[in-house]
BATI-169294 format. One line per 5 residues: number of its first residue (from 1); for each residue x, y, z of C-alpha. Coordinates in nm, 2 decimals, padded with zeros to 4 digits, always signed. Layout:
BEGIN
NUM> X Y Z; ...
//
This chain:
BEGIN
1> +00.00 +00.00 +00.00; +00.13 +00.35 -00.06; +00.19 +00.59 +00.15; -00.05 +00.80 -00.03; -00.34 +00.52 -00.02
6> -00.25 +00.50 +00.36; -00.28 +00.85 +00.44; -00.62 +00.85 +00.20; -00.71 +00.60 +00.50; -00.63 +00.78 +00.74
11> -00.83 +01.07 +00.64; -01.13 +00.90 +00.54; -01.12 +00.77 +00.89; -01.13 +01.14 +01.01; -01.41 +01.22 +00.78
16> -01.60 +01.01 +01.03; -01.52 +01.28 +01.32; -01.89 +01.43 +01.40; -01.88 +01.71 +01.62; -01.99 +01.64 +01.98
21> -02.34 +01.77 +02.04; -02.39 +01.75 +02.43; -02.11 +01.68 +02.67; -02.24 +01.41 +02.89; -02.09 +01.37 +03.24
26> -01.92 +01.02 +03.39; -02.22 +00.78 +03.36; -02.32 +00.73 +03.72; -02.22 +00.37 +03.65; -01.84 +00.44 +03.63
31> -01.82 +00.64 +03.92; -02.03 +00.32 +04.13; -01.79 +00.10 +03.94; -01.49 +00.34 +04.12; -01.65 +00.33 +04.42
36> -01.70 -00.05 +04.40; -01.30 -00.10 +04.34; -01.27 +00.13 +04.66; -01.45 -00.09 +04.87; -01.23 -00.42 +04.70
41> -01.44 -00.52 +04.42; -01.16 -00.68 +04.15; -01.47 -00.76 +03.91; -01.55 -00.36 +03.92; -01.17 -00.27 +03.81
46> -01.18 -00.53 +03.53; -01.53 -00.35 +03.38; -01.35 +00.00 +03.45; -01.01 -00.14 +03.27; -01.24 -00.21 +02.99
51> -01.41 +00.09 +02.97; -01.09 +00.29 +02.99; -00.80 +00.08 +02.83; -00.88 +00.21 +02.44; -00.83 +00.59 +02.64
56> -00.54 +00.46 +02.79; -00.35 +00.33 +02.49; -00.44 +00.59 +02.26; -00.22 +00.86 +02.51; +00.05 +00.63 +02.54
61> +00.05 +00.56 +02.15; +00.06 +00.93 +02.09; +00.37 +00.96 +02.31; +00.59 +00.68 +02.32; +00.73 +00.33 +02.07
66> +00.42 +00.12 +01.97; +00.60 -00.23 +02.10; +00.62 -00.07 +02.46; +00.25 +00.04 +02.47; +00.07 -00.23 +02.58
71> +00.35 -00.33 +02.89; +00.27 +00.04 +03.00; -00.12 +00.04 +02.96; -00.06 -00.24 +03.23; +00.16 -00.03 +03.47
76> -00.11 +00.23 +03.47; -00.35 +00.09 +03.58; -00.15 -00.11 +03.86; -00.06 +00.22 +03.97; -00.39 +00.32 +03.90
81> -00.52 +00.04 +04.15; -00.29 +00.14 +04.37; -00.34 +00.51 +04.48; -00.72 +00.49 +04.37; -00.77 +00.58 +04.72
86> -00.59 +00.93 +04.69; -00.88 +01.04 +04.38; -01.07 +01.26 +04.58; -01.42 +01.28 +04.35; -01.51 +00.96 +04.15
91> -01.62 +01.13 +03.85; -01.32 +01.26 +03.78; -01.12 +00.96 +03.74; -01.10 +00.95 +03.34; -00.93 +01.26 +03.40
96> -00.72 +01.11 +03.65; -00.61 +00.83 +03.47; -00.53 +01.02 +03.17; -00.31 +01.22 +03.37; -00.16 +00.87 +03.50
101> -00.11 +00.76 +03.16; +00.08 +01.11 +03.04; +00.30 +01.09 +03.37; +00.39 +00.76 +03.27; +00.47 +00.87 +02.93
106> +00.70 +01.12 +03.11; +00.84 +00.84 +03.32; +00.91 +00.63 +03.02; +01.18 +00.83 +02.88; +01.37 +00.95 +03.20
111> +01.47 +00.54 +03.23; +01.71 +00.35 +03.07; +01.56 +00.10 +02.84; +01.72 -00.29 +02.79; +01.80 -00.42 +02.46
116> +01.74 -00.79 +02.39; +01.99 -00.92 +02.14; +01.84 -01.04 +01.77; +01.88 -01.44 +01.79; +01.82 -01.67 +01.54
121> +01.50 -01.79 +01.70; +01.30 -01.45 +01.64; +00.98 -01.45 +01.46; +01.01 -01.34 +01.06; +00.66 -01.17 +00.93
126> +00.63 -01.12 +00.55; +00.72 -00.91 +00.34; +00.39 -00.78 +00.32; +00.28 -00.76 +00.70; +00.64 -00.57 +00.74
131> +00.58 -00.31 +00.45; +00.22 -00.22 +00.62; +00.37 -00.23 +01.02; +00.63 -00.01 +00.84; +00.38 +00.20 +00.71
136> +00.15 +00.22 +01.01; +00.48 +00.33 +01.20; +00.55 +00.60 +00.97; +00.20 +00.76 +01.00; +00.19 +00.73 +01.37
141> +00.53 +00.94 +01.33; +00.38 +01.17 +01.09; +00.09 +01.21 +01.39; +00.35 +01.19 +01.66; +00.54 +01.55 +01.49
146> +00.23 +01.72 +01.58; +00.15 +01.98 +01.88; +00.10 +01.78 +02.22; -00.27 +01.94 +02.19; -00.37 +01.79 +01.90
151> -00.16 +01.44 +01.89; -00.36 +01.25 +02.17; -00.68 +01.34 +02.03; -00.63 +01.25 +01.68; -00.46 +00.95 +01.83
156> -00.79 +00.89 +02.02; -01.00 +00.92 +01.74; -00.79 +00.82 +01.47; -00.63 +00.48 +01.59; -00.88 +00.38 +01.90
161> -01.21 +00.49 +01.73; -01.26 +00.67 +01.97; -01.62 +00.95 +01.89; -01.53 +01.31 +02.01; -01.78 +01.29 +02.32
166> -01.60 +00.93 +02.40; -01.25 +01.14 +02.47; -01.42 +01.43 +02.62; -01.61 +01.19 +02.88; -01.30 +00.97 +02.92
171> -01.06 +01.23 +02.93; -01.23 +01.51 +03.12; -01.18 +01.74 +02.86; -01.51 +01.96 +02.76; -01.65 +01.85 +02.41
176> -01.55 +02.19 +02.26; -01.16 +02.12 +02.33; -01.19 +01.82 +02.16; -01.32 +01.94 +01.87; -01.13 +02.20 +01.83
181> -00.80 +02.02 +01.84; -00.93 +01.73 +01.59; -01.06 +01.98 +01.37; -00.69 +02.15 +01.35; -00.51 +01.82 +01.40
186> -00.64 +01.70 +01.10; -00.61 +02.05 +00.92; -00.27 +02.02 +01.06; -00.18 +01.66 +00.94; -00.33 +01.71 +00.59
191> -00.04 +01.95 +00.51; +00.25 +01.74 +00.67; +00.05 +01.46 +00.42; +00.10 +01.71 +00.17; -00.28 +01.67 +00.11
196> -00.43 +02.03 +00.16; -00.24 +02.36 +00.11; -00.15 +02.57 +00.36; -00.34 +02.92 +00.34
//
C-alpha cells in the first residue's frame, strides 16, 4: 500500500469525526464502578479497565514506541489500583487516569531501556505484513510530529475509534476542546500529508 493510499485512509477515517453535540458527564455507572474498586471489588476494576484501556492506549500511543504500549497500559493501571484511594471525586477519574497515563509517558523516557539481542529464533513476518507495520509506524510518526494538543486526540480518534464525546467523557476534557484540536489536528496533518495547502 502506498503511502498516499495510507494516508487517504487515514483521512477517510477522520471524515467520520462528528462534532460532539452535548457533553455528557461520567455515567453514574463508572463512578459506582470506582467506588465499588474502593470498597475491593476486583470484578469492578476489570469492567473500569475495559471501559478505559482504548483511552489509555491511545495517550501512550501518541507519546511513546508502539511495542512498549501495551506493557505500560498495564503499569497504569496497577498504579492506578494502587493510589485509587488518593482520587478525591469519582467522577473525575477519566481525567485522573489520563493524567496517569501522560505521567507515565513522562516516566518512560527519563529510564534507561534494555536491549534484547536479535537471535536466530526470532519471529520473521512477511514481506507484506512488514511493509504495512512499516507504514502504520511511519503515519503514527507523521501524527506523533504534531502539537502535544492535538496528537492525543487524533490519536484517540484516529487509531482507538474513539467519537469526540468518547475522549471528552474519558478524558475530562469539555466537548468543545476536543473538537477543536481534531478539527486543527487533522487540518494540521493534511499539510504534513501534503494533502491540503497551507493558506
Amino acid at each position: 500500500m502506498s503511502a498516499l493510499e495510507t494516508a487517504g485512509k487515514v483521512l477517510s477515517l477522520a471524515s467520520l469525526i462528528q462534532p460532539a453535540v452535548t457533553s455528557e458527564p461520567v455515567a453514574s455507572t463508572e463512578v459506582a464502578l470506582v467506588e465499588a474498586v474502593r470498597a475491593g471489588d476486583r470484578e469492578a476494576f476489570g469492567r473500569l479497565y475495559a471501559l478505559y484501556a482504548p483511552m489509555v492506549h491511545g495517550v501512550l500511543l501518541a507519546r511513546v514506541p508502539y511495542r512498549d504500549v501495551d506493557d505500560l497500559v498495564q503499569d497504569v493501571f496497577l498504579s492506578a489500583l494502587k493510589r485509587l484511594g488518593s482520587l478525591r471525586e469519582a467522577a473525575a477519574f477519566g481525567g485522573w487516569l489520563a493524567m496517569i497515563a501522560r505521567n507515565r509517558a513522562v516516566d518512560y523516557y527519563r529510564r534507561a531501556h534494555e536491549t534484547e539481542e536479535l537471535t536466530d529464533e526470532m519471529p520473521v513476518t512477511s514481506h507484506r505484513d512488514a511493509e504495512a507495520e512499516h507504514e502504520a509506524a511511519r503515519m503514527l510518526e507523521v501524527v506523533r510530529g504534531l502539537p502535544e494538543a492535538y496528537r492525543e486526540t487524533l490519536v484517540l480518534r484516529l487509531v482507538e475509534g474513539m467519537t469526540g464525546p468518547e475522549i471528552a467523557a474519558r478524558t475530562g476534557m469539555t466537548p468543545a476542546s476536543v473538537r477543536v484540536n481534531l478539527h486543527r489536528g487533522m487540518k494540521l496533518l493534511r499539510e504534513k500529508l501534503g494533502l491540503e495547502e497551507r493558506a
